[in-house]
Backbone bond lengths (Angstrom), bond angles and torsions (degrees), N, CA, C in turn:
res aa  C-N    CA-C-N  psi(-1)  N-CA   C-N-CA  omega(-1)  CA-C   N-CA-C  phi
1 X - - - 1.469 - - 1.521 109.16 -
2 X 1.640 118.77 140.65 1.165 121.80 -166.97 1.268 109.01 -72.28
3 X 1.638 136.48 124.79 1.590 118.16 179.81 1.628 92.45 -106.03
4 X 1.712 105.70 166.87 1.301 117.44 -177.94 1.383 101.83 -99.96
5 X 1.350 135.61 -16.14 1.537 148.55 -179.14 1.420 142.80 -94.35
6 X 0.781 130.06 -151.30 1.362 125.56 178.29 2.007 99.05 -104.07
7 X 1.189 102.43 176.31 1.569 94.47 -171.20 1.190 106.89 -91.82
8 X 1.400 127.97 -21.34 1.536 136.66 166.62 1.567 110.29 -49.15
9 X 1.149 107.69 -34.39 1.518 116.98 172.23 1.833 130.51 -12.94
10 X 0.900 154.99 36.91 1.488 157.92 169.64 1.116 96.16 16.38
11 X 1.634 125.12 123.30 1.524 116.59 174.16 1.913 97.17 -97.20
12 X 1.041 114.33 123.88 1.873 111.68 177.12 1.516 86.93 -89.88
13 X 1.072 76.88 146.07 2.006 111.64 159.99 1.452 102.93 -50.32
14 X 1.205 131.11 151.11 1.848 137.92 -179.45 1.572 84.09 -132.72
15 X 1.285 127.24 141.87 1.301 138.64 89.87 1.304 155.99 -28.14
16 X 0.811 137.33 84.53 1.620 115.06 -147.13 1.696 93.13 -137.64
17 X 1.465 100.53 117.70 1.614 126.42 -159.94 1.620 115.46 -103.69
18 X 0.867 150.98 47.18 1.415 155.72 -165.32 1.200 107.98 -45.86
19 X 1.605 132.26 108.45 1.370 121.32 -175.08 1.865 100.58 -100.64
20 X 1.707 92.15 132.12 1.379 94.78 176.27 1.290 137.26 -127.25
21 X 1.395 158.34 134.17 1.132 148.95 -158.53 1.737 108.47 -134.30
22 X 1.514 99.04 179.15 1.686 116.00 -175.40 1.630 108.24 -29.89
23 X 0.979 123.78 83.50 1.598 109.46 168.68 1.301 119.20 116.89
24 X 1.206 98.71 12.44 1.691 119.84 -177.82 1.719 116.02 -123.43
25 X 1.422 96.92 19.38 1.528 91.92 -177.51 1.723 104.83 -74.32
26 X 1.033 130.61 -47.83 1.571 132.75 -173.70 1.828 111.74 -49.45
27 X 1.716 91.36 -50.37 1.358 77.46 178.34 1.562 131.25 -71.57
28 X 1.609 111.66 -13.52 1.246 141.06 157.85 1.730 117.08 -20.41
29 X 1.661 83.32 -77.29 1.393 112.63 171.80 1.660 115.38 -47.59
30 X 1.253 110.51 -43.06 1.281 111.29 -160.08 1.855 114.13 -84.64
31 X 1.355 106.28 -22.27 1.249 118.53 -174.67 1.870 89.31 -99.19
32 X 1.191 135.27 -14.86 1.227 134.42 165.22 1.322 120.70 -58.88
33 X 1.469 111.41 -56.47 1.274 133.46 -177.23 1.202 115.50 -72.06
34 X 1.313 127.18 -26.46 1.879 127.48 159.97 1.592 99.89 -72.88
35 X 1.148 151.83 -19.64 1.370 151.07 172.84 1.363 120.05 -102.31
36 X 1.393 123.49 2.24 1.810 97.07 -168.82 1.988 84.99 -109.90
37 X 1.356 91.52 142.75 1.480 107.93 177.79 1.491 106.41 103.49
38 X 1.323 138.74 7.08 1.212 127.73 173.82 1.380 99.17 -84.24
39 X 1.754 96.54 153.24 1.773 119.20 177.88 1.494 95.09 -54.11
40 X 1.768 98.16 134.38 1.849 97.52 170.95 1.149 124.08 52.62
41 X 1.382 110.21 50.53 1.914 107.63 -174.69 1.677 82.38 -163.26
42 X 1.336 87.46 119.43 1.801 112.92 173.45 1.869 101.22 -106.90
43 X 1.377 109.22 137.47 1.499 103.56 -176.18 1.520 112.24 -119.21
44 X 0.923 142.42 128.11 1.403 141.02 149.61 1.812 126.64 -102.30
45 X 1.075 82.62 112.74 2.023 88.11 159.95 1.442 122.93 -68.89
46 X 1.639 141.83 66.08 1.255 114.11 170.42 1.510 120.70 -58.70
47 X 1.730 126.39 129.72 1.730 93.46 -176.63 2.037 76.54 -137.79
48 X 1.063 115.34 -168.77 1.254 146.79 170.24 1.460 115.37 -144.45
49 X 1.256 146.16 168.64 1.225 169.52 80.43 1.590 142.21 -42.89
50 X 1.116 145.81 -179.81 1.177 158.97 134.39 1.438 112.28 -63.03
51 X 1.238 113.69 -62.88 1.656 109.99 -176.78 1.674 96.66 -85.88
52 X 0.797 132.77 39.81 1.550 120.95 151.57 1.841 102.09 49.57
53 X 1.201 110.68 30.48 1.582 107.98 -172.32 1.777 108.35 -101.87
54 X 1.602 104.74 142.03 1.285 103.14 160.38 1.783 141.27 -43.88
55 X 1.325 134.94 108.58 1.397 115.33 157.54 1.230 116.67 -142.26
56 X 1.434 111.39 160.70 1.191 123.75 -140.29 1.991 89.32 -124.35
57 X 1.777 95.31 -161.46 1.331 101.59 161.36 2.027 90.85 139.48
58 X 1.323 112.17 -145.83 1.371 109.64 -176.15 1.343 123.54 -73.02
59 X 1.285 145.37 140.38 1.733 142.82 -159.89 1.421 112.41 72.25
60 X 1.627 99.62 -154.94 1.066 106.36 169.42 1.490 130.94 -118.23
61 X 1.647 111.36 140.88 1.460 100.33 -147.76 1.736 106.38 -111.36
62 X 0.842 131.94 112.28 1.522 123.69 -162.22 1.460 99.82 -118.18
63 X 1.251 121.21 120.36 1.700 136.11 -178.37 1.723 103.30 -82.91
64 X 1.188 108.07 139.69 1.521 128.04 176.64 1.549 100.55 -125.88
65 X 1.555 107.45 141.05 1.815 119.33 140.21 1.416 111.32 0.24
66 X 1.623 132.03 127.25 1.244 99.08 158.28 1.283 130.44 -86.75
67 X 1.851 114.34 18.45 0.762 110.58 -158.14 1.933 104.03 -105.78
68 X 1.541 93.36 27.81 1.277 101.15 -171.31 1.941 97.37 -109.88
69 X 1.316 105.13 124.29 1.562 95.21 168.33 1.236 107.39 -110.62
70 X 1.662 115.83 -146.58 1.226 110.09 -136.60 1.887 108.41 -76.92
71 X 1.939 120.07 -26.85 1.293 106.37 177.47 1.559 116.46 -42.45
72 X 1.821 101.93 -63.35 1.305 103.65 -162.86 1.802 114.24 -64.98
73 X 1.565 111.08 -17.03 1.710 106.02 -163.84 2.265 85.88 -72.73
74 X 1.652 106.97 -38.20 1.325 110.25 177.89 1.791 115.03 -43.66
75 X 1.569 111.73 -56.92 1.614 112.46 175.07 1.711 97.69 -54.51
76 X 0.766 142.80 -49.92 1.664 135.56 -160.35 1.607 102.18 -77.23
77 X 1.848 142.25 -28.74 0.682 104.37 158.39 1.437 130.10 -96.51
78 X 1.763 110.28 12.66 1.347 106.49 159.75 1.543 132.10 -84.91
79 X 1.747 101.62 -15.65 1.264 95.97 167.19 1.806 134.79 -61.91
80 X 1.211 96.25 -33.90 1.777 129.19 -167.75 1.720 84.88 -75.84
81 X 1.532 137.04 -69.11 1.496 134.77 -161.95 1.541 121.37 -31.95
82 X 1.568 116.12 85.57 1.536 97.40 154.19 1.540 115.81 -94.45
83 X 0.901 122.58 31.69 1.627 125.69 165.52 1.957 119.95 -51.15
84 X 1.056 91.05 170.22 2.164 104.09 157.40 1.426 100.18 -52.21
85 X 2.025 99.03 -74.52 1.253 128.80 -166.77 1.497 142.74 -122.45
86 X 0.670 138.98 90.64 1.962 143.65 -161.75 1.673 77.54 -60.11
87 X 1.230 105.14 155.75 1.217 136.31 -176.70 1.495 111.09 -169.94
88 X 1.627 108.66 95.56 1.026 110.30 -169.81 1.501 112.44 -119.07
89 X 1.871 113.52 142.84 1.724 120.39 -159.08 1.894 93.70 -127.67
90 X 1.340 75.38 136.49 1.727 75.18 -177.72 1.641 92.82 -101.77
91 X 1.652 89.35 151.44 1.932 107.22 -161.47 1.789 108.64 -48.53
92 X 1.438 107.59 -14.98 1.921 106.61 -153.20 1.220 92.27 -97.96
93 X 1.528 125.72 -26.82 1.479 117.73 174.97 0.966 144.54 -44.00
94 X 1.569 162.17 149.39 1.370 150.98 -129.90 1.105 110.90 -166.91
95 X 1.223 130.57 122.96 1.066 131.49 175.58 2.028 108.98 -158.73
96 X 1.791 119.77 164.76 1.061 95.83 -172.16 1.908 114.51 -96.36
97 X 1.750 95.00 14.02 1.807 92.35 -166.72 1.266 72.67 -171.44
98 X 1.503 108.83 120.98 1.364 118.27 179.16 1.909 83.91 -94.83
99 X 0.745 120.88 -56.80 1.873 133.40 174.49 1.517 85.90 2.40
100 X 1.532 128.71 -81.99 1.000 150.50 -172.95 1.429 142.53 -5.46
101 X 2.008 73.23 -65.78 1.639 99.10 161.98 1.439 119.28 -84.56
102 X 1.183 110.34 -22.70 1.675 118.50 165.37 1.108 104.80 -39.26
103 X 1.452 118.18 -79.10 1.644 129.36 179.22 1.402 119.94 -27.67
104 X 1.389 90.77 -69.81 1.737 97.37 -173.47 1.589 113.13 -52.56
105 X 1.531 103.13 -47.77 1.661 79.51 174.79 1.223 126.16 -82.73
106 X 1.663 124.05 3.86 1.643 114.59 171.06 1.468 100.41 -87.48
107 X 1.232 120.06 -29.30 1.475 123.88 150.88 1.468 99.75 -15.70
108 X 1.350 103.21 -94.17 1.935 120.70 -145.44 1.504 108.59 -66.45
109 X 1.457 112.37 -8.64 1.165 115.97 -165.16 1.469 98.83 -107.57
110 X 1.249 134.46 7.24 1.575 150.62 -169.61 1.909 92.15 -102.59
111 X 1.803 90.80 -60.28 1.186 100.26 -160.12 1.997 105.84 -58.58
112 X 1.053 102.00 -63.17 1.504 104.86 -175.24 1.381 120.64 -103.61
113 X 1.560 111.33 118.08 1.075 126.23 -152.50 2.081 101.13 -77.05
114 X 1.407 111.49 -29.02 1.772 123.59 -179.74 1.413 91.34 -79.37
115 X 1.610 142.94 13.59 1.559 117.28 -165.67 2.016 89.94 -98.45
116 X 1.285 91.22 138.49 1.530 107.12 -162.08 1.560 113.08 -107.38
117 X 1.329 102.81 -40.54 1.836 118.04 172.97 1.326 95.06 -156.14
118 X 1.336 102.83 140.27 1.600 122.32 -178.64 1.732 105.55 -125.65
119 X 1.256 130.78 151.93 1.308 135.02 168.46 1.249 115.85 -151.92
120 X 1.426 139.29 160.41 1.450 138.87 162.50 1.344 102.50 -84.47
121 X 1.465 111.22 165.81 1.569 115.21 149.57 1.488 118.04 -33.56
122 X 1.504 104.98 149.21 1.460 101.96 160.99 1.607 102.29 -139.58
123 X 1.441 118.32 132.14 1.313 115.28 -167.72 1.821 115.06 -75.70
124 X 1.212 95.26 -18.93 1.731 98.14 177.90 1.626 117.66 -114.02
125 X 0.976 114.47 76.93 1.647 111.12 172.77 1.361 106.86 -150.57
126 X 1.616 91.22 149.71 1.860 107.56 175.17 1.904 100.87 -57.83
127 X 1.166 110.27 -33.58 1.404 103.87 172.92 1.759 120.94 -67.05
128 X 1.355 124.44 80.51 1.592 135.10 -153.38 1.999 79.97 -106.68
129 X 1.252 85.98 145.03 1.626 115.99 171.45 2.122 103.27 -30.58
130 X 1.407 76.19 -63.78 2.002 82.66 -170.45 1.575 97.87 -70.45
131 X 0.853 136.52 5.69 1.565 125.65 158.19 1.811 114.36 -99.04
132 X 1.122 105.18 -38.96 1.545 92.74 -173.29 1.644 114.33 -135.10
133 X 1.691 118.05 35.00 1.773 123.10 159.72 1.528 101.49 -85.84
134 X 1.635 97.77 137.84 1.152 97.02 -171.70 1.692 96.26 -107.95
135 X 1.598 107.23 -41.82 1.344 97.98 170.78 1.771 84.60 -167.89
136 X 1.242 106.48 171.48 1.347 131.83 -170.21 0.916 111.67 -107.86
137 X 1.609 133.92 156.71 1.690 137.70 -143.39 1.224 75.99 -151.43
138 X 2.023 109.01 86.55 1.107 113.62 149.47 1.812 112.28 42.40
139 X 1.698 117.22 -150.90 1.199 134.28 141.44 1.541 135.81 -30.32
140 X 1.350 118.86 -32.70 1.552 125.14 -137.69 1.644 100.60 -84.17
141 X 1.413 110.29 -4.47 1.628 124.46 168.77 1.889 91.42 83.55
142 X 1.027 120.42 48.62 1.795 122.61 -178.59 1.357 94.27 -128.80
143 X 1.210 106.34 142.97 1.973 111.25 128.10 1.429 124.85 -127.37
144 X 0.985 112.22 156.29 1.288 105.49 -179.65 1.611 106.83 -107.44
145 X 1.439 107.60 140.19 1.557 125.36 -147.74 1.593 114.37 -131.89
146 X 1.452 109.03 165.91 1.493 99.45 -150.85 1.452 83.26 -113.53
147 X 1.391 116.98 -13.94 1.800 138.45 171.64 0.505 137.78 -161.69
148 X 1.808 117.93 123.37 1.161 131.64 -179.70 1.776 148.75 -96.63
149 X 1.139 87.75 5.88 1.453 111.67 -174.50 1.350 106.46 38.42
150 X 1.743 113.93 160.40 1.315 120.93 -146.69 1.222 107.84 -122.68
151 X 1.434 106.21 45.85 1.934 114.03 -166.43 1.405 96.03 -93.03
152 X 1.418 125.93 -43.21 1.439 135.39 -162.86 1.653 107.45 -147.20
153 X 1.061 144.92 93.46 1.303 156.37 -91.91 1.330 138.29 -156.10
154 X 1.356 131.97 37.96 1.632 119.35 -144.80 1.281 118.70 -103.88
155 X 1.235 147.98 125.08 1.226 163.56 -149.45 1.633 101.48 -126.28
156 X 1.402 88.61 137.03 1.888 112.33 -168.33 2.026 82.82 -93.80
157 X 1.414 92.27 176.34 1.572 98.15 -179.12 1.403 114.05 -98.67
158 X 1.237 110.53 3.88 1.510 117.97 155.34 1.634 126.05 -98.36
159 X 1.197 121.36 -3.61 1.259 129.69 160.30 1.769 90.25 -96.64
160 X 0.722 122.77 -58.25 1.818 109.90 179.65 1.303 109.01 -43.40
161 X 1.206 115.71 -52.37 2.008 103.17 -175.78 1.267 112.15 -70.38
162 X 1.763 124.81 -15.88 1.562 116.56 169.56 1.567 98.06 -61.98
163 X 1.620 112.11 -62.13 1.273 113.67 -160.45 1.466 126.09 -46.17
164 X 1.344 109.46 -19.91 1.584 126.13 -167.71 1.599 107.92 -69.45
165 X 1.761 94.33 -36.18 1.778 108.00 -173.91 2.191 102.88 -66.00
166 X 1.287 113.35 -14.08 1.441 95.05 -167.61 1.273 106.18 -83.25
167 X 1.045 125.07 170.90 1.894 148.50 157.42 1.471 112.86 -75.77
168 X 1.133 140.11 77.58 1.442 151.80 169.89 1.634 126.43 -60.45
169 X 1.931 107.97 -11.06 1.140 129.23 147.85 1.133 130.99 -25.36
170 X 1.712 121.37 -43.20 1.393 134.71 -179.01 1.385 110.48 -89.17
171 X 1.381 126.02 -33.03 1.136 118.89 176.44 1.409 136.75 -164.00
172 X 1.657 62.86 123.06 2.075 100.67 -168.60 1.610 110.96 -37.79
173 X 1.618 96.95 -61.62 1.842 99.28 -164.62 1.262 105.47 -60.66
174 X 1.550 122.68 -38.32 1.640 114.48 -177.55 1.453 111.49 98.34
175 X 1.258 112.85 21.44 1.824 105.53 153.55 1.188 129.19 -73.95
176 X 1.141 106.28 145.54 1.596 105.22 -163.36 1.218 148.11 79.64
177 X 1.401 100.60 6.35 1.705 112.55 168.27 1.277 102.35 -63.03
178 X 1.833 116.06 -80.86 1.347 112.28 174.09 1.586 119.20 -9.15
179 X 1.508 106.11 -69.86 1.475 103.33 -162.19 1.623 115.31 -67.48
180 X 1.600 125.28 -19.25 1.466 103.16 167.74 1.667 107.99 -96.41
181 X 1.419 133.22 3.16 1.235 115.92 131.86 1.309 159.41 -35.04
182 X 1.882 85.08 -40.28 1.487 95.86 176.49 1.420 113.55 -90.77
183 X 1.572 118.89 -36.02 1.040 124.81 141.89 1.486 128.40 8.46
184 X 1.580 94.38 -91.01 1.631 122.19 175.19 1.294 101.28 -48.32
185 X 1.334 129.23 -50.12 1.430 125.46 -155.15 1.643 106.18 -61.91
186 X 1.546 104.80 -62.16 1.389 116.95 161.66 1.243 141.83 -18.92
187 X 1.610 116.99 -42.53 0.792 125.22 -153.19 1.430 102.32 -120.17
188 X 1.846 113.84 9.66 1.197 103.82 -168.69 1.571 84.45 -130.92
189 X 1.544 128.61 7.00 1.216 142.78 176.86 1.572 112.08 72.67
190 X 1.365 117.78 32.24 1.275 110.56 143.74 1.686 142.80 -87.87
191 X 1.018 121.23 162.84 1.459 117.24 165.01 1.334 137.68 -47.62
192 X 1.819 125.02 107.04 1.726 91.67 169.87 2.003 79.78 -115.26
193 X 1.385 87.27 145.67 1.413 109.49 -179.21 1.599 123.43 -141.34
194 X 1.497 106.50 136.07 1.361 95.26 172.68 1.781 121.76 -111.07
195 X 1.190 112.69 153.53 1.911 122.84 -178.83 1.651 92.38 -68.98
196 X 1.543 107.00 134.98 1.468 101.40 -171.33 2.071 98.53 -107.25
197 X 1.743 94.33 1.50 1.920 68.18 -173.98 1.543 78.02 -151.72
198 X 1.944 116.60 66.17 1.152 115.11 124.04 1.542 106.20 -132.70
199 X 1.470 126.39 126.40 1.465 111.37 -172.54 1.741 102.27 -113.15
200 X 1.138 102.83 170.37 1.523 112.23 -179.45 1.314 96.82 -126.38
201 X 0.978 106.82 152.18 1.801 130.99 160.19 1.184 114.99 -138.09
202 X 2.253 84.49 140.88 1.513 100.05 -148.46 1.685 88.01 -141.48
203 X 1.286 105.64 111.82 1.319 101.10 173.62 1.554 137.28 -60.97
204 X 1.349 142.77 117.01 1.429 141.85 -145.93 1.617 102.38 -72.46
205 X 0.930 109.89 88.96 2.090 118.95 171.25 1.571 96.43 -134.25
206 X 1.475 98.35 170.76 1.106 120.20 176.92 1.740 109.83 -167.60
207 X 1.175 113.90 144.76 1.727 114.11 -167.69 1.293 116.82 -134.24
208 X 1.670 111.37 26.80 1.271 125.92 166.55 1.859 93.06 -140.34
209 X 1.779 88.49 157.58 1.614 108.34 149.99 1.556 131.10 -36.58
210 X 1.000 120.11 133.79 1.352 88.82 -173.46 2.076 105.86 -108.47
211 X 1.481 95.60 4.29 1.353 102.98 176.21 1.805 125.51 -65.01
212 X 1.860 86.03 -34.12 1.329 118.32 170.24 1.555 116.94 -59.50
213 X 1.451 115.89 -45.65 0.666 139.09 169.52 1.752 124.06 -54.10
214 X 0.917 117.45 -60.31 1.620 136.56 180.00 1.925 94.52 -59.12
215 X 1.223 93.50 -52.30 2.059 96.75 177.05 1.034 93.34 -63.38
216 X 1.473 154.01 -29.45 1.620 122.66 -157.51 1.784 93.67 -90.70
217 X 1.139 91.03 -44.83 1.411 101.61 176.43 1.301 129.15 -40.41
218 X 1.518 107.10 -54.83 2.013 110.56 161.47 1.519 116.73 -51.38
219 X 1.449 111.53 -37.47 1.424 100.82 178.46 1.148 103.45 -99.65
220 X 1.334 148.63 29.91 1.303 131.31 153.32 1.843 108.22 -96.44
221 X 1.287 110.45 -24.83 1.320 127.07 -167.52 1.758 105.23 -67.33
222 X 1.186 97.97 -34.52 1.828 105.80 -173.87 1.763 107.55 -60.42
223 X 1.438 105.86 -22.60 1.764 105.75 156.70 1.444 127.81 -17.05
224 X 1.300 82.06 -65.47 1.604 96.56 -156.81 1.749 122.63 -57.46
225 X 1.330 148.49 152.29 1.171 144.82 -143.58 2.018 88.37 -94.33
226 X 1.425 86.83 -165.66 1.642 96.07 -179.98 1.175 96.63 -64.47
227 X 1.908 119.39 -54.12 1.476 104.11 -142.29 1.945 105.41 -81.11
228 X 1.485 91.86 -24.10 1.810 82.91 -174.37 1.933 105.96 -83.40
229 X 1.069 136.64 12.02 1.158 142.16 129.78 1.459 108.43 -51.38
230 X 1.428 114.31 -85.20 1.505 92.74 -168.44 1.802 124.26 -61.89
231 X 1.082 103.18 -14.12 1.708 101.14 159.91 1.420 127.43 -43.27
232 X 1.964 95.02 -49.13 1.454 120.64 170.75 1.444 111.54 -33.96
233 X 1.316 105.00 -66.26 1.343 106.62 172.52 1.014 170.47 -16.55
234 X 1.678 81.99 -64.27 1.390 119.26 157.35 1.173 119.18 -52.88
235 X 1.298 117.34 -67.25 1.875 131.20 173.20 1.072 95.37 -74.50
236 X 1.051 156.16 28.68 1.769 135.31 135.15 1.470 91.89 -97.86
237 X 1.274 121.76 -31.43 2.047 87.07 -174.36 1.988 97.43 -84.89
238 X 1.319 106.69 -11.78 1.644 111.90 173.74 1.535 101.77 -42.13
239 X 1.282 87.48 -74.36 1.393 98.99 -151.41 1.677 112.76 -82.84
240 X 1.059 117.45 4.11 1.446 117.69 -176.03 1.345 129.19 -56.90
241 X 1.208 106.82 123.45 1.787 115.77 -168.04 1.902 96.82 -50.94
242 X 1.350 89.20 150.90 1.577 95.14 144.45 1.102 145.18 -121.17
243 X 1.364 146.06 175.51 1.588 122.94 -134.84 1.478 84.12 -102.68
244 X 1.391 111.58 135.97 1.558 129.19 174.21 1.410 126.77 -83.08
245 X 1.403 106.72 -14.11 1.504 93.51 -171.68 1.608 125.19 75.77
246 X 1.592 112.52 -167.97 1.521 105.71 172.11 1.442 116.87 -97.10
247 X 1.498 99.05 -21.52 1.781 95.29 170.66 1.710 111.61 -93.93
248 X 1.255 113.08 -3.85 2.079 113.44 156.48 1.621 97.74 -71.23
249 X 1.090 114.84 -65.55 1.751 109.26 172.12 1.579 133.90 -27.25
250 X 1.872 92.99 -59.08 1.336 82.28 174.75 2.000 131.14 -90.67
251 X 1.073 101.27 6.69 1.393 125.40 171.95 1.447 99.20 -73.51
252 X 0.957 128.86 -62.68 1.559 136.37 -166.88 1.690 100.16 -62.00
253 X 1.551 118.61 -46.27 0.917 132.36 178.81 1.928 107.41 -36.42
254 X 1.479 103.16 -72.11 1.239 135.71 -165.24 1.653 85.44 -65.63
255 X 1.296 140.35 -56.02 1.685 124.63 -174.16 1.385 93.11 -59.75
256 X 1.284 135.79 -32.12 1.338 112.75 -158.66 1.620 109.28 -88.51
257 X 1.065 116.88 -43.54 1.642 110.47 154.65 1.492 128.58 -39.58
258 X 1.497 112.71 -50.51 1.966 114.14 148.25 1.154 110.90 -9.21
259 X 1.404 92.31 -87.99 1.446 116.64 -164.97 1.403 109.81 -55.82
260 X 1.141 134.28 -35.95 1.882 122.59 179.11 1.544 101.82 -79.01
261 X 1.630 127.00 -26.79 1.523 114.64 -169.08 1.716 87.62 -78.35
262 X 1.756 121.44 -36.96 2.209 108.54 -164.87 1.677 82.77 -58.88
263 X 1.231 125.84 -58.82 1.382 121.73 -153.15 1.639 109.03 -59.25
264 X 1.076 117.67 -28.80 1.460 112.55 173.48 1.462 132.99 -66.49
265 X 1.843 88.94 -31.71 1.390 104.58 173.92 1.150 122.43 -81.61
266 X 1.683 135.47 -28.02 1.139 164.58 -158.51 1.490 83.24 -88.94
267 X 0.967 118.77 -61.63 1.444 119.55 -157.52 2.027 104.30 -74.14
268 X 1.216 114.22 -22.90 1.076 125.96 -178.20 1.956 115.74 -83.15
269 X 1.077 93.14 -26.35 1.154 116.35 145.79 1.226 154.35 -27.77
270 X 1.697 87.02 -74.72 1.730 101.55 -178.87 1.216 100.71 -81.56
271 X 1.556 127.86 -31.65 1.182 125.16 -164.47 1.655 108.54 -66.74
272 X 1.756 123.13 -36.63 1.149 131.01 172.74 1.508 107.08 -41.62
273 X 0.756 97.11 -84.44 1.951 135.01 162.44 1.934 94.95 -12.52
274 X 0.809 137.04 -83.83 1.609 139.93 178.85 1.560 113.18 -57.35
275 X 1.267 117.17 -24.39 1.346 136.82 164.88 1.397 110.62 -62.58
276 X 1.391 127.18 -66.25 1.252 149.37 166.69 1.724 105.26 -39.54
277 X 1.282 93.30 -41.05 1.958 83.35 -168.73 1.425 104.86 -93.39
278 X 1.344 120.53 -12.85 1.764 117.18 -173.04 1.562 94.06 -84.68
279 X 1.411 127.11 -36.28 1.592 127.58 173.54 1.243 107.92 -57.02
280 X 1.289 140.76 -34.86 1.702 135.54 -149.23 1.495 89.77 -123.98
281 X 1.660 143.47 -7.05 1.018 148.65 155.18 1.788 120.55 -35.65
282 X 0.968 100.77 -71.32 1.903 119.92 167.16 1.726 93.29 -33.10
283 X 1.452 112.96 -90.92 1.459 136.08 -179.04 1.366 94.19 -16.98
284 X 1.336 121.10 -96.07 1.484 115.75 -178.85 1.082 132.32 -15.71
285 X 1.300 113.44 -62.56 1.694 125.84 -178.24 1.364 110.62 -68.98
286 X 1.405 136.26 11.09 1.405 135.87 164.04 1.332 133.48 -79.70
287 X 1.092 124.27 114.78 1.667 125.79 171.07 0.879 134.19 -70.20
């Protein structure tokens, strides 16, 4: 297996949590099945449905409420984690070898013992490079970031034992974990960092309110102690957008159409691609 480190390196245990919902079981499967059987990597499927129905496929697959999204399906796979690291992938994400990113972050998380939250690129988020690099790590293909967005996700076991202390009661959708993670991390002088040359693509949807959303979020945010409040701070005047105008609008506009036609294709793709190997599967296995 390819390491990113030196060989002295500590390999930690990964977690690796696939959150899944109504209509996302395939892709489930498919980002399952590039991950189950790696050295030191325990897998779980949290998914839900509409019909409240069983499914299965590679790891382990544990059914939730569907009326639970992503905060509370997040407390259930932090409750269950005795891992190093939770490493958590939300079901819509895309990529061509989830294996990959497995590595690299049990990689980085071997290598540096202060790394607190780790993430790859993600090609579609309000979180863009010129809003949230804080500074660059030399060569080592990192930066370290003021945000990381919560598409692809990995948590050290000291941001896990903060996270364990919150109330997840208030909120369902799950804004704002990231941010008193990073928070915490900050303020306790660890690393949050992102991989600068593996990216994901994540198509721009959403299947809640987001008004709903922003309220769960204020009251989940009141958590946090004095000092990771004023951290807050800090990285909100960090990272604060600036006002775009009608040609910032329609630019954003035009990436965001990008981004749903790569993801369609990407996604059109993999599906060929897994298609291709279950046909030539039989063939192989013949004597």
């Amino acid at each position: 297996m390819r390491r990113c480190g030196s060989a002295e390196s500590r390999v930690p245990t990964v977690e690796v949590v696939v959150i899944s919902w109504q209509g996302m079981g395939d892709r489930s499967r498919r980002i399952a099945a590039q991950v189950d059987g790696m050295p030191n990597v325990n897998l779980r499927i949290i998914y839900s449905n509409a019909a409240e129905a069983p499914e299965d496929g590679p790891g382990l697959w544990q059914k939730v409420s569907n009326t639970k999204f992503f905060g509370l399906k997040f407390e259930a796979a932090l409750a269950d984690c005795v891992s190093d690291v939770l490493l958590i992938i939300q079901a819509d994400a895309l990529f061509a070898d989830w294996s990959q990113i497995v590595e690299r972050c049990q990689a980085r998380f071997g290598q540096r013992p202060q790394l607190g939250l780790w993430a790859p690129r993600i090609d579609y988020t309000p979180w863009t490079p010129e809003r949230v690099d804080v500074r660059l790590l030399g060569d080592q293909g990192l930066t370290a970031v003021a945000q990381t967005d919560g598409v692809v996700l990995a948590f050290s076991r000291a941001a896990m034992d903060r996270l364990r202390q919150l109330d997840y009661g208030c909120n369902n959708l799950g804004w704002g974990i990231d941010w008193i993670a990073i928070c915490h991390c900050y303020v306790r002088g660890l690393e949050v960092l992102r991989e600068d040359d593996q990216t994901i693509m994540h198509p721009p949807s959403r299947g809640y309110g987001w008004r709903d959303a922003v309220l769960q979020w204020r009251n989940f945010m009141r958590q946090m102690n004095d000092q990771e409040q004023a951290m807050f701070q800090i990285l909100l005047r960090f990272t604060a957008e600036r006002r775009r105008g009608v040609i910032g609008k329609i630019l954003t506009s035009l990436a965001r159409r990008r981004a749903v036609r790569k993801a369609i294709r990407l996604e059109r793709n993999l599906v060929q691609t897994a298609s291709s190997v279950r046909v030539r599967l039989p063939e192989s296995g013949r004597s």
